[in-house]
C-alpha positions as a Markdown table, in Angstrom:
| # | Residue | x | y | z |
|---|---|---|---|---|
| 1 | Unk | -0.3 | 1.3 | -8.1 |
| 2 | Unk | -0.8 | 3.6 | -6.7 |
| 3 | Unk | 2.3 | 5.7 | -8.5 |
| 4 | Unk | 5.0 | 8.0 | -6.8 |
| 5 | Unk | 3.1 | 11.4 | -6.0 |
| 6 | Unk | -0.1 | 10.8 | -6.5 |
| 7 | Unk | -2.9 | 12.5 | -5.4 |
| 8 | Unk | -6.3 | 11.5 | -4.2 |
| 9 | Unk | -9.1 | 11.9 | -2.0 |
| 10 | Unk | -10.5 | 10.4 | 0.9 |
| 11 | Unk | -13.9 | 9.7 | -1.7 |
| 12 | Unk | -11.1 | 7.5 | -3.3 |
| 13 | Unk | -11.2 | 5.1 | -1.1 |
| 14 | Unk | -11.1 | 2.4 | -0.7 |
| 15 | Unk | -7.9 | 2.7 | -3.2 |
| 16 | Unk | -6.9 | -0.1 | -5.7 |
| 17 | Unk | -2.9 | -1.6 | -4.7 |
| 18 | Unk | -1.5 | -3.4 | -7.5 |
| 19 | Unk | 2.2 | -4.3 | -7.4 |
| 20 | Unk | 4.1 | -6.6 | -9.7 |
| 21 | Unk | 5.9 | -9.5 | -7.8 |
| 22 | Unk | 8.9 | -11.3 | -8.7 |
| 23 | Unk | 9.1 | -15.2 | -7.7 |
| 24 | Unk | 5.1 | -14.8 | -6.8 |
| 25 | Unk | 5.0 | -18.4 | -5.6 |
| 26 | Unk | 7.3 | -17.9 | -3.0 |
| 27 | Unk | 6.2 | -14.8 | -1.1 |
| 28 | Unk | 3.3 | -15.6 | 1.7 |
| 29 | Unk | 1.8 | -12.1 | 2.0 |
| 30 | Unk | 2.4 | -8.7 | 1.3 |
| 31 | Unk | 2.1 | -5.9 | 3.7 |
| 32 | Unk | 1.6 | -2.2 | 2.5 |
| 33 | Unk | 2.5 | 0.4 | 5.0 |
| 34 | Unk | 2.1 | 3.9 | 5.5 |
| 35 | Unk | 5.1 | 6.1 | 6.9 |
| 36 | Unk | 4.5 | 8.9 | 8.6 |
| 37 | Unk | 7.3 | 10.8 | 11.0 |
| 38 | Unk | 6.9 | 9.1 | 13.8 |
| 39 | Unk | 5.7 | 5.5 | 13.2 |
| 40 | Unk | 4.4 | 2.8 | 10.2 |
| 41 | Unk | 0.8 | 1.9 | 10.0 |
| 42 | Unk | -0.4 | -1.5 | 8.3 |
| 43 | Unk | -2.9 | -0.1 | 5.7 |
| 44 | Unk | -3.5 | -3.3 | 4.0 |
| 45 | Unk | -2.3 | -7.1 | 3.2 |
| 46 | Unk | -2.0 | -8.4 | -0.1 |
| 47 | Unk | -2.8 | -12.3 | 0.6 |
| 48 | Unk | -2.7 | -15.0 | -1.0 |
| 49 | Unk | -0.1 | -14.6 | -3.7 |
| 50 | Unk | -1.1 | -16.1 | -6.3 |
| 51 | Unk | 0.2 | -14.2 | -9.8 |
| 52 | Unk | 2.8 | -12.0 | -10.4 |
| 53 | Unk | 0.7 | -9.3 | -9.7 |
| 54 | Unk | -0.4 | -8.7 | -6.2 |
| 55 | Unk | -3.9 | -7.0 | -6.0 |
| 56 | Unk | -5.7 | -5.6 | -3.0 |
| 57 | Unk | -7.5 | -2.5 | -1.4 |
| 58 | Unk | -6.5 | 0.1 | 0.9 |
| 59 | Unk | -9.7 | 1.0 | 2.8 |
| 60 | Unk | -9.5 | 3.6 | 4.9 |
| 61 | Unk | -7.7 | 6.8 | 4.7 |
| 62 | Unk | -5.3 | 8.6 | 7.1 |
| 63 | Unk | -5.9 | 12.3 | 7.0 |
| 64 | Unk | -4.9 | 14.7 | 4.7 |
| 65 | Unk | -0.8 | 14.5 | 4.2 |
| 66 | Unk | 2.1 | 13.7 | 2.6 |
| 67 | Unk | 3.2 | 10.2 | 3.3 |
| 68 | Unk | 5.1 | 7.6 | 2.0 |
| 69 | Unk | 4.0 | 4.2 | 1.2 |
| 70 | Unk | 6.2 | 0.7 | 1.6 |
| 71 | Unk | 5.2 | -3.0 | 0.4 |
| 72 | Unk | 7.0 | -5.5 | 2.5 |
| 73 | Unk | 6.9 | -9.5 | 1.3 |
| 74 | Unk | 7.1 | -11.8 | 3.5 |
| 75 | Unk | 8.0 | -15.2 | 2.1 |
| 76 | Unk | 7.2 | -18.9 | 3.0 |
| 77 | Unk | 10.9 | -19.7 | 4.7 |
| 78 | Unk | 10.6 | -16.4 | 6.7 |
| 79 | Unk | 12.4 | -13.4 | 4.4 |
| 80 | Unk | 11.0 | -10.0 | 4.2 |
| 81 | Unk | 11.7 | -7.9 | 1.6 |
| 82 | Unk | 11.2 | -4.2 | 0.9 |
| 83 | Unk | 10.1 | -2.0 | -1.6 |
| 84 | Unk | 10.9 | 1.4 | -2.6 |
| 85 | Unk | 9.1 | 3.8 | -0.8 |
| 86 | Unk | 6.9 | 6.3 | -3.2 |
| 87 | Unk | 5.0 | 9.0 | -1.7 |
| 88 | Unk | 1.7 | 9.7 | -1.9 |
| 89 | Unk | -0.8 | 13.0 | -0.7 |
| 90 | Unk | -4.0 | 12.7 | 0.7 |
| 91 | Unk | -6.9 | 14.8 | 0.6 |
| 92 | Unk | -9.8 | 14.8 | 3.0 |
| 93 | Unk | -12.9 | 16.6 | 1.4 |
| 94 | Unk | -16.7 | 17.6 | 2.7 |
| 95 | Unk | -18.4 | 15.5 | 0.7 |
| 96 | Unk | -21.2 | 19.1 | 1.2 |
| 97 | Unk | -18.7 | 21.0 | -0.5 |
């Protein structure tokens, strides 16, 4: 979570991450980021590991968009591994409206 093209709004947030892990005991910390055209922002760290699944919040929201997000492990001995990027829009609401 969340799943390729979702929606939400910024009154969403702070957003539940949940991602299923394979070998959980070996992977340090997750790192979730956010793609946009020109540069990756760290939106939030999944840390410590200590199931399969990985379980954290994203707190603040970028403005409304299409982005993609990417979860990066990072294991114990120093490997980094990448997920599939899914995308995901953004909404920013009045909360007067």
């Amino acid at each position: 979570e969340p799943s390729n093209g979702l929606a939400v709004n910024n009154i969403d947030f702070p957003l539940d991450i949940k991602l299923r892990t394979f070998n959980y005991e070996q992977i340090a910390k997750i790192n979730i980021y956010l793609i946009e055209p020109d540069q990756e922002s760290l939106v939030a760290v999944l840390q410590p590991i200590e199931d399969e699944i990985a379980m954290g919040k994203w707190k603040n929201p970028p403005n409304s968009g299409t982005y993609k997000l990417v979860a990066e492990a990072n294991g114990w001995a120093g490997q980094i591994k990448r997920s599939h990027e899914i995308t995901i829009t953004i909404n920013i609401i009045n909360k007067n409206e």
